[in-house]
Backbone as CSV, one residue per row, in Angstrom:
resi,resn,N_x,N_y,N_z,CA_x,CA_y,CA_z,C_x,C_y,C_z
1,UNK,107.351,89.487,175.688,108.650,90.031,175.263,108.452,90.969,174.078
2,UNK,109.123,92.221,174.110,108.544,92.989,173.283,109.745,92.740,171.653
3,UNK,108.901,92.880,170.642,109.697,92.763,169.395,111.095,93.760,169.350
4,UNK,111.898,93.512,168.376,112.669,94.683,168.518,112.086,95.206,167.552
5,UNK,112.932,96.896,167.117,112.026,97.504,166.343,112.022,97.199,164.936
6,UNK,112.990,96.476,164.420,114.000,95.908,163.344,112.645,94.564,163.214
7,UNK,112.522,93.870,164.102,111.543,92.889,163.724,110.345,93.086,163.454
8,UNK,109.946,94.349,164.012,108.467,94.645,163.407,108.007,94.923,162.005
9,UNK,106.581,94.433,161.660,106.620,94.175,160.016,106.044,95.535,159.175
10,UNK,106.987,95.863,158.393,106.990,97.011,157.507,105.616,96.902,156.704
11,UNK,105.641,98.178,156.618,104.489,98.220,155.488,105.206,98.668,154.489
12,UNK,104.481,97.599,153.083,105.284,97.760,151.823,105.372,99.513,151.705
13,UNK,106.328,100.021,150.728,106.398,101.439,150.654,105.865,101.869,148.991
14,UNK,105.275,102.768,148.935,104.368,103.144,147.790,104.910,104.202,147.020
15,UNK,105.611,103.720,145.994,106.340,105.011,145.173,105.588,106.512,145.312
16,UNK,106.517,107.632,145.302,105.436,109.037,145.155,104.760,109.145,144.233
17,UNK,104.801,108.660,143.313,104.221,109.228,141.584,102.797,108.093,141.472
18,UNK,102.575,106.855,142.985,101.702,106.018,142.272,100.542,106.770,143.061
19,UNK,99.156,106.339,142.714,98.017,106.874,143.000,97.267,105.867,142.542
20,UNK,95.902,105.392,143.669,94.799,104.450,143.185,93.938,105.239,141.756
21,UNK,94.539,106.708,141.201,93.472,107.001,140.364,94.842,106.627,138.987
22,UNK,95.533,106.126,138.940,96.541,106.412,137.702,96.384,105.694,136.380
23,UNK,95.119,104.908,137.023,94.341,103.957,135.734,93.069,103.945,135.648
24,UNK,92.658,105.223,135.950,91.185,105.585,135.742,90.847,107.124,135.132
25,UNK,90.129,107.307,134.382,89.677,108.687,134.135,88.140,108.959,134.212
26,UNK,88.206,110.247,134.898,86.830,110.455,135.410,85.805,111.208,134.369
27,UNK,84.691,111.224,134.052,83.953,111.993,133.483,83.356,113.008,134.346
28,UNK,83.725,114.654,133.785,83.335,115.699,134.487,81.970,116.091,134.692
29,UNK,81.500,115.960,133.311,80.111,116.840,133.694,79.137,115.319,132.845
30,UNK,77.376,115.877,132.615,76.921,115.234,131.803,76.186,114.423,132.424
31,UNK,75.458,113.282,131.207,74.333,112.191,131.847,75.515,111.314,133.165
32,UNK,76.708,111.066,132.457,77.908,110.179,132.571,78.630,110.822,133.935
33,UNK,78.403,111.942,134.484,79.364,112.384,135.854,79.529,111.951,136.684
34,UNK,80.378,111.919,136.727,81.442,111.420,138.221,81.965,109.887,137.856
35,UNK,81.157,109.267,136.498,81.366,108.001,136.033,82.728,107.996,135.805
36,UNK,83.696,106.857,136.588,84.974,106.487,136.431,85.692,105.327,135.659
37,UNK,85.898,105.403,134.368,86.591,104.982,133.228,87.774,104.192,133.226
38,UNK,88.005,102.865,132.826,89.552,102.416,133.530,90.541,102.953,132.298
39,UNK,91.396,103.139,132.472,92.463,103.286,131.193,93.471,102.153,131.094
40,UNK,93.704,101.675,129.745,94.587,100.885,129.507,96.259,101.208,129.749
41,UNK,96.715,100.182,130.575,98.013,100.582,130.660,99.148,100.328,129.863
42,UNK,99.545,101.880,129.107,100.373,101.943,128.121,100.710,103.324,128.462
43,UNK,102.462,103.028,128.270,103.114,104.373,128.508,103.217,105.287,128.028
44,UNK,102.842,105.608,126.570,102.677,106.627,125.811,101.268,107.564,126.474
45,UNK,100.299,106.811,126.876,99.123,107.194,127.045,98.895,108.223,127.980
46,UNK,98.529,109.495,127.966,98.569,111.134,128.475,96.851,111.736,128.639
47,UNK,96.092,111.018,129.539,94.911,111.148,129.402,95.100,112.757,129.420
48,UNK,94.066,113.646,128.707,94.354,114.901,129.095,93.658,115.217,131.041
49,UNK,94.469,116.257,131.468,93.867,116.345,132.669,92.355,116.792,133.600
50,UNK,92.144,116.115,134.067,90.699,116.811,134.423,90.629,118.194,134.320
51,UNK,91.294,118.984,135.239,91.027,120.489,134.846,91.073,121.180,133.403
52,UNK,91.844,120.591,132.951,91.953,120.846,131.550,90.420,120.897,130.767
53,UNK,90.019,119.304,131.023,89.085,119.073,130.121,87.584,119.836,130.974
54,UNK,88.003,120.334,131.933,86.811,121.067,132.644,86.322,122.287,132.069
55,UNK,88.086,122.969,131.979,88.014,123.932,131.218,87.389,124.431,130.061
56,UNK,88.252,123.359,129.426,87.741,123.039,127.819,85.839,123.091,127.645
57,UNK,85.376,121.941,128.138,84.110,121.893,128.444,83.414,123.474,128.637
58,UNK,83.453,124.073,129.509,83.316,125.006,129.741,83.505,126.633,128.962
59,UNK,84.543,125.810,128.557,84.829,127.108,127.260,83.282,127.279,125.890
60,UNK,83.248,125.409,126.089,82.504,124.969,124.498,80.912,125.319,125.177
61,UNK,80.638,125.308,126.377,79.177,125.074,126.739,78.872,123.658,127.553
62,UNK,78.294,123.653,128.368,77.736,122.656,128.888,76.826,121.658,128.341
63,UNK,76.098,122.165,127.165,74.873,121.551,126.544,75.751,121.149,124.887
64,UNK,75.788,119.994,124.706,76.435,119.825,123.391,75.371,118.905,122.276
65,UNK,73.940,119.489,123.056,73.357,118.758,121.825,72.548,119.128,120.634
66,UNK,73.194,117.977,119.766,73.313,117.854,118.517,74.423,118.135,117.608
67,UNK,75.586,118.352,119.013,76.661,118.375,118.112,77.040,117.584,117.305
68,UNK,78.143,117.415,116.554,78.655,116.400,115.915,80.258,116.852,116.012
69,UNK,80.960,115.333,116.615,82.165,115.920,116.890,83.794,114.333,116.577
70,UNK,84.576,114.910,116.569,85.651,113.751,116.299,86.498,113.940,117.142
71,UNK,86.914,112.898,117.917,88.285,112.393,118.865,89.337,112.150,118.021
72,UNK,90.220,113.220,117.125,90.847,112.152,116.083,92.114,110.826,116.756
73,UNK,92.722,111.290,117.990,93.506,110.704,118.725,92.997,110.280,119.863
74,UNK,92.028,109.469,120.198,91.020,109.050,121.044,92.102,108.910,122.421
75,UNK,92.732,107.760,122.397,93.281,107.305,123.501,92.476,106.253,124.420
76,UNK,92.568,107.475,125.567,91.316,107.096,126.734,89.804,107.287,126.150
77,UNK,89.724,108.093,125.287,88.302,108.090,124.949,88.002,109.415,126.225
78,UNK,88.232,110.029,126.792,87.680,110.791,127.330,87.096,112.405,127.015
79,UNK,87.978,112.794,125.958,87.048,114.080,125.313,86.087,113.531,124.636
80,UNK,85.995,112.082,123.688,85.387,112.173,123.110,83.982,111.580,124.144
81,UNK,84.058,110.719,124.447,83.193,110.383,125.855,82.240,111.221,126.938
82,UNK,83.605,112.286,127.206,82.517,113.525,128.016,81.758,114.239,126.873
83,UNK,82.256,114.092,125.417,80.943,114.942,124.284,79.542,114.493,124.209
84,UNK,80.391,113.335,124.790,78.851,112.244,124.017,77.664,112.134,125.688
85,UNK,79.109,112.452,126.745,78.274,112.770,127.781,77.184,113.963,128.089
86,UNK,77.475,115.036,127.157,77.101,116.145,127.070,76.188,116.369,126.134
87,UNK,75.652,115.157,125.736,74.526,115.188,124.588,74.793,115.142,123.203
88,UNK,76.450,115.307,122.783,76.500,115.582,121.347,75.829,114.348,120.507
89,UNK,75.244,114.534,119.669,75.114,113.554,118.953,75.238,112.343,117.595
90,UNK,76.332,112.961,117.763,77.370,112.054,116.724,79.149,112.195,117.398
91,UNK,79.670,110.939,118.115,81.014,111.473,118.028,81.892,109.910,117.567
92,UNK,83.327,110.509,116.999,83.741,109.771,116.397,85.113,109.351,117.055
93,UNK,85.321,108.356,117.480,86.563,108.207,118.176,87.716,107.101,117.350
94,UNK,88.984,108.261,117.502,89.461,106.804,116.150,90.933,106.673,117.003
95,UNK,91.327,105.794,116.829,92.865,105.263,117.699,93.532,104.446,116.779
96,UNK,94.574,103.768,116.744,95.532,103.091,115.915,95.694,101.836,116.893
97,UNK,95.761,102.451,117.788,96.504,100.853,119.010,94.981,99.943,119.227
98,UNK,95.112,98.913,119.328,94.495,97.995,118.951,93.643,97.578,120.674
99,UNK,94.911,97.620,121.585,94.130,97.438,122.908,93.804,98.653,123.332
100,UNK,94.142,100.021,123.238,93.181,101.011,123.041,91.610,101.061,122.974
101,UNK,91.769,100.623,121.413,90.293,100.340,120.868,89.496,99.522,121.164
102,UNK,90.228,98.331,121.968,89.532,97.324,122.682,88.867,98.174,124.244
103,UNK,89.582,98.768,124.624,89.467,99.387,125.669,87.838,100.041,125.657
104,UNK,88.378,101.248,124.274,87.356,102.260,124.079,85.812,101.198,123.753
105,UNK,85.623,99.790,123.174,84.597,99.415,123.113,84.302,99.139,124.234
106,UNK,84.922,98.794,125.194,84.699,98.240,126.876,83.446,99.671,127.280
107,UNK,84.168,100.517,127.059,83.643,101.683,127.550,82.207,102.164,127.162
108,UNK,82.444,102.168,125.815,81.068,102.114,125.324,79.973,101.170,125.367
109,UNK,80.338,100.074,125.684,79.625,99.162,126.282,78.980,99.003,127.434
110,UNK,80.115,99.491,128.222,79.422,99.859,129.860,78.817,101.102,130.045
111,UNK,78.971,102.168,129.221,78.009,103.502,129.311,76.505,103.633,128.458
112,UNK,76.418,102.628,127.712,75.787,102.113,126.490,75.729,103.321,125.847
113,UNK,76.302,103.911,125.233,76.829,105.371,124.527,76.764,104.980,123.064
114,UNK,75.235,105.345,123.021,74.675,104.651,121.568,75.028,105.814,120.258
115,UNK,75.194,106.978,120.800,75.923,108.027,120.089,77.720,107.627,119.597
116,UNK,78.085,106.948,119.592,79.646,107.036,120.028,79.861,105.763,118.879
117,UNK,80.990,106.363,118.150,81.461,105.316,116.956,82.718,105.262,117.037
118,UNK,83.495,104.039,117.229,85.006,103.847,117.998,85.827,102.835,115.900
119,UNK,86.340,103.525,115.921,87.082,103.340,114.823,88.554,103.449,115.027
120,UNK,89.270,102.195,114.099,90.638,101.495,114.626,90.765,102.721,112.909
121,UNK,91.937,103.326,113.504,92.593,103.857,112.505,93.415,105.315,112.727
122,UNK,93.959,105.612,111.308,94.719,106.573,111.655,93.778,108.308,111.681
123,UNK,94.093,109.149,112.746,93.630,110.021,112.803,93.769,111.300,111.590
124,UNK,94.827,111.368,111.445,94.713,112.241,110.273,94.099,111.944,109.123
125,UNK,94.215,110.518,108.878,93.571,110.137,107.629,91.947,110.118,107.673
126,UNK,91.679,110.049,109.129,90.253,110.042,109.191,89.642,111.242,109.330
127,UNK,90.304,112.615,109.303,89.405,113.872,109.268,89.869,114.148,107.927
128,UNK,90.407,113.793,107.101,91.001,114.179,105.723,89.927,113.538,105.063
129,UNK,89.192,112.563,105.603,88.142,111.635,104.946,86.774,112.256,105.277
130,UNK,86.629,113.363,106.282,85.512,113.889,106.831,85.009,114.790,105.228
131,UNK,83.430,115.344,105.796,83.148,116.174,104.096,84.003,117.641,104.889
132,UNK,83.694,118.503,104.603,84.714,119.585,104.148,83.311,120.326,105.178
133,UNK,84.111,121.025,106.477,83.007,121.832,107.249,82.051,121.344,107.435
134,UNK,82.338,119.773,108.317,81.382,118.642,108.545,81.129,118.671,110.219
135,UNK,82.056,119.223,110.996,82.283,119.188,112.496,82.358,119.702,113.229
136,UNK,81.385,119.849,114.590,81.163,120.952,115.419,82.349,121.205,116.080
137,UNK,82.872,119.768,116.262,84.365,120.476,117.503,85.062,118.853,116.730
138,UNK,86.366,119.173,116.355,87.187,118.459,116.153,88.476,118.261,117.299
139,UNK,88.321,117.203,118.102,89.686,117.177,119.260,90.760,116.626,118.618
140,UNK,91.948,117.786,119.261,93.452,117.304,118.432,94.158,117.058,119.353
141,UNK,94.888,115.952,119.544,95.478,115.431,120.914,96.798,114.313,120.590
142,UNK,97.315,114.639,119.609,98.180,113.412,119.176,99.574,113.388,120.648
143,UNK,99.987,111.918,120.286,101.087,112.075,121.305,102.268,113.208,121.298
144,UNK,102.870,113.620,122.613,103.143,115.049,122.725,104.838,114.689,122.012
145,UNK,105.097,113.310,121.767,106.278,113.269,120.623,106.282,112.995,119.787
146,UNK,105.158,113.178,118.983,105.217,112.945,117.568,105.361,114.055,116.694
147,UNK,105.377,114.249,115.304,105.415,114.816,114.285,104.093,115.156,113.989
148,UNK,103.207,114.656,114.252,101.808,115.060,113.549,101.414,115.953,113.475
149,UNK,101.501,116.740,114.665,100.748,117.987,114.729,100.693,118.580,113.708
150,UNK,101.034,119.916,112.707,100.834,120.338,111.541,100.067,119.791,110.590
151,UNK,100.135,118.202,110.393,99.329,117.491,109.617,98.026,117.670,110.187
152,UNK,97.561,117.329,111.425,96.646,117.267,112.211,95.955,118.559,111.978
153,UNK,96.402,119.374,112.018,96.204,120.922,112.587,95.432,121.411,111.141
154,UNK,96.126,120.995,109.899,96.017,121.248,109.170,94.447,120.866,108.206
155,UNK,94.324,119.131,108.568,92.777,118.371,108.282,91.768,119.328,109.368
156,UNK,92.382,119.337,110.423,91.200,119.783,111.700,90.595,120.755,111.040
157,UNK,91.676,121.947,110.233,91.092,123.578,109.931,90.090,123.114,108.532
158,UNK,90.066,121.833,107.619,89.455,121.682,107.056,87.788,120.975,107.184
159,UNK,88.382,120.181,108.160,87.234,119.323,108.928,86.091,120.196,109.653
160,UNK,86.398,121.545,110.323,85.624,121.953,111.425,84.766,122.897,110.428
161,UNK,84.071,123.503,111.072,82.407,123.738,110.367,82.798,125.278,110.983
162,UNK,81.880,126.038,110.196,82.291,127.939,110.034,82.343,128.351,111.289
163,UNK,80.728,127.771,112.337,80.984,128.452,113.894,81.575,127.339,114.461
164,UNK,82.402,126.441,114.119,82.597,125.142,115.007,84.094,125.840,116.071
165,UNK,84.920,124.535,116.483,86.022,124.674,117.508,86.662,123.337,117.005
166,UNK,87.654,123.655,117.118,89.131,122.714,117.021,89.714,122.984,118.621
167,UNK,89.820,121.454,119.144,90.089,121.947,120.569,91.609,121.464,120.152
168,UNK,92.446,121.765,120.263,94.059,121.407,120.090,95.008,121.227,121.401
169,UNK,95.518,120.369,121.882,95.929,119.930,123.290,97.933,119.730,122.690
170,UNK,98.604,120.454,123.117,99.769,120.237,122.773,101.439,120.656,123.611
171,UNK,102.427,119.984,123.706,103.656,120.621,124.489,103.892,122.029,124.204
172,UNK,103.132,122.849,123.242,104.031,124.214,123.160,102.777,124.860,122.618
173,UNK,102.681,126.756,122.397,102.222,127.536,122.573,101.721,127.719,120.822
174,UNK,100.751,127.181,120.159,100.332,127.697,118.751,100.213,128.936,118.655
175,UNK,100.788,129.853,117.896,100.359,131.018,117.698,99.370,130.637,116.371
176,UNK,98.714,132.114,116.227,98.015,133.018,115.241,98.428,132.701,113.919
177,UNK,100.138,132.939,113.642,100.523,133.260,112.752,100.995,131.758,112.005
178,UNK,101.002,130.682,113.008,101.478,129.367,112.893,100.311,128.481,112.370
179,UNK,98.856,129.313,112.596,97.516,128.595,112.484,96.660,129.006,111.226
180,UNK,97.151,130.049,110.900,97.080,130.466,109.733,96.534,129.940,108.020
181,UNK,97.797,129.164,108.167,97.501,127.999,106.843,96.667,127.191,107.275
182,UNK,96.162,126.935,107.868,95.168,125.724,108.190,93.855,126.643,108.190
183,UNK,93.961,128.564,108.031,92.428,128.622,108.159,92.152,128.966,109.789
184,UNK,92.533,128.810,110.587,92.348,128.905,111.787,92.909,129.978,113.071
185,UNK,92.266,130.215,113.804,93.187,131.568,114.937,92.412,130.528,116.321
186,UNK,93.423,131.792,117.064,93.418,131.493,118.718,91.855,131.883,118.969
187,UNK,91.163,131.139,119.891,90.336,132.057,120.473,90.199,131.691,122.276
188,UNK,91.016,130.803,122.529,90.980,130.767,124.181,92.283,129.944,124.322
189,UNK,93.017,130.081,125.325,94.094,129.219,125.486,94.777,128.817,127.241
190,UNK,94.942,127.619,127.101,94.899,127.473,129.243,96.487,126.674,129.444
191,UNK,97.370,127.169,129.879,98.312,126.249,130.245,98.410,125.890,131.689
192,UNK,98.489,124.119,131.630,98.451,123.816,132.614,99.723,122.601,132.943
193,UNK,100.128,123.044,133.418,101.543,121.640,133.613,102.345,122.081,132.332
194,UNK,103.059,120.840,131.456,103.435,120.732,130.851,102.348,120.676,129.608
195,UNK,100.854,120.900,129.323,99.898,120.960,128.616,99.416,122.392,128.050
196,UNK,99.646,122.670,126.897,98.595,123.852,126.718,97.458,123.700,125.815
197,UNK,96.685,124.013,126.259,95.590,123.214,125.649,94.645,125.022,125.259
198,UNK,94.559,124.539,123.996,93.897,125.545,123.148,92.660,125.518,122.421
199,UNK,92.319,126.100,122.181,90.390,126.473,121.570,90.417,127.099,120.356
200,UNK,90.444,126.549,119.411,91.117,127.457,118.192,89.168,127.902,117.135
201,UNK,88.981,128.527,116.449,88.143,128.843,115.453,88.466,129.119,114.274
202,UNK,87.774,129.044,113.332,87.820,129.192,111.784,88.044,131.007,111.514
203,UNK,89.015,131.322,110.768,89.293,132.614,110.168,88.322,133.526,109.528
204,UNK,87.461,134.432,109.796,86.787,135.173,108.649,85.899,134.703,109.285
């Protein structure tokens, strides 16, 4: 006897927005490629996007060693992670949230990423604490609703080193004239989604 069609058993239905990757981030290039990262689930949390950080990568060079570099808004750990994937050799990853940072040691643990120093704290306060033109590439990535930015923007232009990069990831378009006080100009810029993610350098 055949079922009716009403009795036959549904398959659960899968929101549009979910995806088996929505708690993982991938590492692009490096010793570490194709290595897939879990991310902690928290809603604030905005891993930046792969293409993005492909970009980015790409902008800075493929070979990052002996850099020395800071995640000041770590998160996922993934800029600072693909640096350290890329040979840099000093990077500094600092976060405030606590299972974050639990996270980011998971990570470093399983990559054994003996380069990589995961520090619970606040980001601005921790490049304000850097020496003065101490850092090859400083990543600026604070959440896209906060206030920080300017503060941020502002340690980064002090923190980064004469040929270094301030990679700056943010909801809206930094100009020239906005980067200024911090010491700093445009020198590459990619919008992607709701992300524009910028490459900034030291003035003069």
């Amino acid at each position: 006897m055949k079922q009716k069609k009403s009795e036959l058993p549904r398959k659960p239905r899968v929101p549009r927005h979910a995806s088996p990757q929505s708690h993982e981030v991938r590492i692009i290039g490096g010793q570490w490629k194709r290595t897939k990262l879990a991310v902690a689930d928290r809603p604030s949390l905005r891993p930046t996007p792969d293409r993005v950080r492909e970009t980015l990568f790409n902008w800075l060079g493929q070979d990052l060693s002996g850099w020395r570099c800071i995640d000041a808004f770590a998160g996922t750990g993934a800029l600072g992670f693909e640096a350290a994937s890329r040979g840099a050799k000093e990077v500094t990853l600092v976060e405030q949230d606590s299972t974050l940072v639990a996270q980011l040691k998971r990570v470093q643990t399983q990559l054994q990423a003996s380069a990589t120093q995961i520090v619970r704290g606040d980001g601005i306060a921790a490049l304000k604490q850097l020496d003065p033109a101490s850092m090859d590439v400083v990543f600026v990535d604070p959440p896209f609703d906060s206030v920080l930015f300017e503060a941020a923007v502002q340690a980064a232009g002090r923190a980064v080193a004469k040929d270094g990069f301030v990679y700056l990831e943010a909801p809206t378009l930094w100009t020239d004239a906005q980067l200024e006080s911090a010491g700093l100009k445009l020198h590459r810029h990619l919008k992607a989604g709701a992300v524009h993610a910028h490459l900034l350098t030291r003035l003069g």
